[in-house]
C-alpha positions in Angstrom: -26.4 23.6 72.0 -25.8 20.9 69.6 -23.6 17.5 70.8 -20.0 17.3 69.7 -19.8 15.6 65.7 -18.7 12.1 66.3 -17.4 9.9 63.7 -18.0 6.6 64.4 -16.6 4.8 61.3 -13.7 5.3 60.0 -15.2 5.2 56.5 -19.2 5.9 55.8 -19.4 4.9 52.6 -17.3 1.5 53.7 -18.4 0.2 57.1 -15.7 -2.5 57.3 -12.7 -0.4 56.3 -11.3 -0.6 59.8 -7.6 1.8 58.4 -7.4 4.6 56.2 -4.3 7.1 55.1 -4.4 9.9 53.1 -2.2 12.4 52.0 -3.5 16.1 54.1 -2.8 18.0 51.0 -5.4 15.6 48.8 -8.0 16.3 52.0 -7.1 20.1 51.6 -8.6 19.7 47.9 -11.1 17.5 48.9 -12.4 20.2 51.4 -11.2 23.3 49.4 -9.8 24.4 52.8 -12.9 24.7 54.4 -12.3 23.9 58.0 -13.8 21.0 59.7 -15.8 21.7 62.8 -14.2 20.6 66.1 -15.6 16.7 66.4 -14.2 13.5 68.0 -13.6 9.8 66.7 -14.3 6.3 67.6 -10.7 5.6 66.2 -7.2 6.6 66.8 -5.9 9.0 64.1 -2.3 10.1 63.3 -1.3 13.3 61.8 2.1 13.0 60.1 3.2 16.7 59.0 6.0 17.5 56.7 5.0 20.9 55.9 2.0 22.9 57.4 0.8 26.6 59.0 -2.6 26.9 61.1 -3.4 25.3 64.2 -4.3 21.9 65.7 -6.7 22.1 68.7 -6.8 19.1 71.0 -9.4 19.0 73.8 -9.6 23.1 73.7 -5.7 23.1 73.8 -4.1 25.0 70.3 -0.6 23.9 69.0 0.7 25.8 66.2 1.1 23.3 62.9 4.9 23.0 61.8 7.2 21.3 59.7 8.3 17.3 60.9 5.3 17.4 63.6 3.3 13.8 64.4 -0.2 14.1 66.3 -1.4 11.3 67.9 -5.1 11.7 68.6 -6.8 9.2 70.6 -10.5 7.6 70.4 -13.1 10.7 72.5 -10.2 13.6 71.9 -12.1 16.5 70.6 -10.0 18.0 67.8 -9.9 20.2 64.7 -7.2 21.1 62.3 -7.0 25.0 61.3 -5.0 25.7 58.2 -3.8 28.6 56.6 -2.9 26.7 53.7 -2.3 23.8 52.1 -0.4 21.2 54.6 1.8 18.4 53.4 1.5 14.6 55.5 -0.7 12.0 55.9 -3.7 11.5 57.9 -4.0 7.9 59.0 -6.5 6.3 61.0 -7.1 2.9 62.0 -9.5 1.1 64.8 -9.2 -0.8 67.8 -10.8 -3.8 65.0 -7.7 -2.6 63.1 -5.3 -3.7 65.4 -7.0 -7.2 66.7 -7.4 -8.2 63.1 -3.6 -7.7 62.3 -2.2 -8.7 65.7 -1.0 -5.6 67.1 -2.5 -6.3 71.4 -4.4 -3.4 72.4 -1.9 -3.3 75.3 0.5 -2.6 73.3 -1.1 0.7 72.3 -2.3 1.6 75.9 1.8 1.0 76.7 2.8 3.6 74.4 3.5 7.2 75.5 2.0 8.7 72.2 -1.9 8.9 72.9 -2.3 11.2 76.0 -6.1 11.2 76.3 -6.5 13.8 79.0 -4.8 17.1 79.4 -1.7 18.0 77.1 -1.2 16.1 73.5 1.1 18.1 71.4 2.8 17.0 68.8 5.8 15.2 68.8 9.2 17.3 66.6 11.3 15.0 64.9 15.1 15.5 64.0 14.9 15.5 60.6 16.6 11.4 60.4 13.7 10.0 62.2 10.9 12.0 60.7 12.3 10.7 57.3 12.1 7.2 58.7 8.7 7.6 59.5 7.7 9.5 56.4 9.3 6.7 54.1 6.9 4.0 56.4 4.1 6.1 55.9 4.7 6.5 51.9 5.3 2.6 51.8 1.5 2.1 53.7 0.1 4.6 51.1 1.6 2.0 48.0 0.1 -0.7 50.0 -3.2 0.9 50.9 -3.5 1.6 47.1 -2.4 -1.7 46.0 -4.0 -5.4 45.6 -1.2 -6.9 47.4 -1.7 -10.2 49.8 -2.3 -9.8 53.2 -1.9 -6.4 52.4 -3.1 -5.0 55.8 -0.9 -7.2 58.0 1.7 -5.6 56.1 0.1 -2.2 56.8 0.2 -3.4 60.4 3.6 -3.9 60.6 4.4 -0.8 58.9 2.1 0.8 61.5 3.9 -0.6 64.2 7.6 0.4 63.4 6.0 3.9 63.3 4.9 3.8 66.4 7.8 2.2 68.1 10.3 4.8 66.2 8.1 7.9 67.6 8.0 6.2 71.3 11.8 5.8 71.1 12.1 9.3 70.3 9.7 10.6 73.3 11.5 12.2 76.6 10.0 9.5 78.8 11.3 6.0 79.1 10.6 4.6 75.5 9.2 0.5 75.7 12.4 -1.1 76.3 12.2 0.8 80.2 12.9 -0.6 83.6 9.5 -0.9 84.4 8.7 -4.1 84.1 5.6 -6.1 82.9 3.5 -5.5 85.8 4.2 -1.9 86.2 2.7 -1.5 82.5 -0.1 -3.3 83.3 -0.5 -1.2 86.8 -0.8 2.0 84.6 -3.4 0.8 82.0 -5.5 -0.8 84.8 -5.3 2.8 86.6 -5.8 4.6 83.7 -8.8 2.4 82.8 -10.2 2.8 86.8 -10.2 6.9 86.0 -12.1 7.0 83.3 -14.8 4.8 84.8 -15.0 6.4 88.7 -13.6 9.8 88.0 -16.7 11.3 88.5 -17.4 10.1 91.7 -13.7 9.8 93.2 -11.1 12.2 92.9 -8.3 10.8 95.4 -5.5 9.3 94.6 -6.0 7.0 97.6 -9.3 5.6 96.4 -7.6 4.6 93.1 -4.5 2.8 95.2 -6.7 0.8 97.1 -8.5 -0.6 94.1 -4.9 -1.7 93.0 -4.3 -3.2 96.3 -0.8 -0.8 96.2 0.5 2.6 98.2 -0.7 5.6 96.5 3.2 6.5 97.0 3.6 3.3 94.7 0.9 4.2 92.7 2.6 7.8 91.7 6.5 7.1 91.8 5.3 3.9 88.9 3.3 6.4 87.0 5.9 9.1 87.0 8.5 6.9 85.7 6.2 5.8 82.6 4.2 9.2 81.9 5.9 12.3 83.5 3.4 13.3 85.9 1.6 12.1 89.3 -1.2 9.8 89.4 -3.0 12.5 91.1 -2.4 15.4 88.0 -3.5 12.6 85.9 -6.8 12.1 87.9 -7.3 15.9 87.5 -6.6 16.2 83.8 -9.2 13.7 83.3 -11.5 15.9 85.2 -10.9 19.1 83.6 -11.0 17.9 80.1 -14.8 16.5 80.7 -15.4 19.9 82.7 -14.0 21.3 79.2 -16.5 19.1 76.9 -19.7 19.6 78.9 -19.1 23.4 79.1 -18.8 23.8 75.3 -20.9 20.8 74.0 -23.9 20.7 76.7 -26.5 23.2 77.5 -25.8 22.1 81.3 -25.2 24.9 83.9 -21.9 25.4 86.0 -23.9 24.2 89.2 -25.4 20.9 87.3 -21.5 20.4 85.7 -20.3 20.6 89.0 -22.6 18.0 91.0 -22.0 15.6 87.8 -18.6 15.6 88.3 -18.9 14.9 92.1 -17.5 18.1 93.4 -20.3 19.1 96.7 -20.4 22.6 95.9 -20.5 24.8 92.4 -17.9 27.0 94.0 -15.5 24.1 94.5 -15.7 23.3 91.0 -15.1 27.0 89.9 -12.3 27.2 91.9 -10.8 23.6 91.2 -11.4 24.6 87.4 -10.0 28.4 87.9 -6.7 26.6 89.5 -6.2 24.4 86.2 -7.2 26.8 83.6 -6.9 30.5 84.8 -10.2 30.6 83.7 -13.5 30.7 85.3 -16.0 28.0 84.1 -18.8 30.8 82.7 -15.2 32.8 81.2 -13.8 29.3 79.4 -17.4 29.0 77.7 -17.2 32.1 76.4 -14.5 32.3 74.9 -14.4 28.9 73.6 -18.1 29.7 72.1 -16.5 33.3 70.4 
């Protein structure tokens, strides 16, 4: 079995383009519809959707495409857009280079409650006010992408910031300007960041709390308040999304899956995975495959 299609510039025919928007309906052309085949970035990438029918799977998860819909897609999601016709939006990507270059702090991103690398991403609806707002910032990036202007991509910057602020107003959780202060965002993306590096190994919630010198009650009533679920569901939607990725991109068995992700025994993987999913590992491959 081939490796998941990574793209690891954001432009191959321009290695130090670090942003890049286009309108979906001029990549619809491009492609005459073809569909891309499911494949990850080394970037972040922002669907904005005005108009659009199909499907957009995220890490195996399918969201139906709709009218004033925003995707946020974060750098290792495994995605691919389905369309039944033509969509209307833009497509805009932009590196982590991106944002030193045109200071926007990477914190700043990793504070945001828009790029949910593990478990659920759908899209975020708009009332039709705010995605107007949003659509008129992204049409004013396309003139500037396009144009010669100075500084043109600080500009773009900025522009890219006020969307990103206006969706993370608009989200159910706390938006930036929470009661959690300073050190409580901090907390989460040094948590976050612990996961991804020991989540193979250590699956407690405990484990992580003592590497933050905190309570794991701590630990989960902060994470809650920022994100909407337990430090522990987090912990296991990081799990089950690699489970997810190794079934359909590696040749690896359900027993060698199992040990990698440090569960002791295949059958406690099967089960963890059947609990998450209502699928059995060997049923979620198949059907992913077909």
């Amino acid at each position: 079995m081939t490796a998941v299609k990574t793209y690891k510039s954001i432009n191959s025919n321009q290695e130090n383009l670090h942003f890049n928007i286009a309108k979906m309906q001029d990549i619809y052309t491009l492609r005459n519809g073809k569909v891309d085949e499911p494949h990850r970035h080394n970037f972040y990438s922002v669907l904005i959707i005005s108009k659009a029918k199909g499907i957009h799977k995220i890490d195996f998860n399918a969201y139906e495409l709709a009218e004033k819909q925003i995707f946020f897609i974060a750098p290792g999601q495994v995605h691919q857009v389905i369309e039944h016709e033509k969509s209307e939006g833009f497509s805009m990507t932009f590196s982590n280079h991106f944002l030193v270059e045109n200071s926007i702090p990477i914190s700043f991103i990793e504070s945001l409650n828009l790029f949910q690398n593990y478990g659920q991403s759908p899209p975020l609806q708009l009332e039709s006010k705010a995605f107007e707002s949003v659509e008129n910032f992204a049409n004013q990036i396309v003139e500037l992408f396009n144009s010669n202007a100075a500084m043109k991509f600080l500009s773009i910057g900025s522009f890219l910031k006020l969307i990103l602020i206006a969706c993370n107003n608009s989200c159910a959780i706390n938006p930036i300007e929470s009661d959690i202060d300073i050190s409580g965002a901090s907390l989460i993306r040094n948590f976050k960041n612990s996961v991804n590096q020991n989540f193979k190994k250590e699956h407690s919630t405990t484990f992580y709390a003592n590497q933050l010198f905190i309570t794991p009650d701590h630990l989960n009533r902060t994470f809650k308040a920022k994100v909407g679920k337990t430090a522990k569901e987090f912990i296991q939607a990081r799990i089950i999304t690699e489970a997810k990725r190794l079934l359909f991109f590696s040749s690896l068995t359900n027993k060698e899956i199992a040990y990698q992700l440090g569960f002791n025994e295949p059958a406690n993987f099967s089960a963890f995975f059947k609990k998450h999913t209502k699928l059995s590992p060997s049923h979620f491959k198949k059907r992913e495959i077909k």
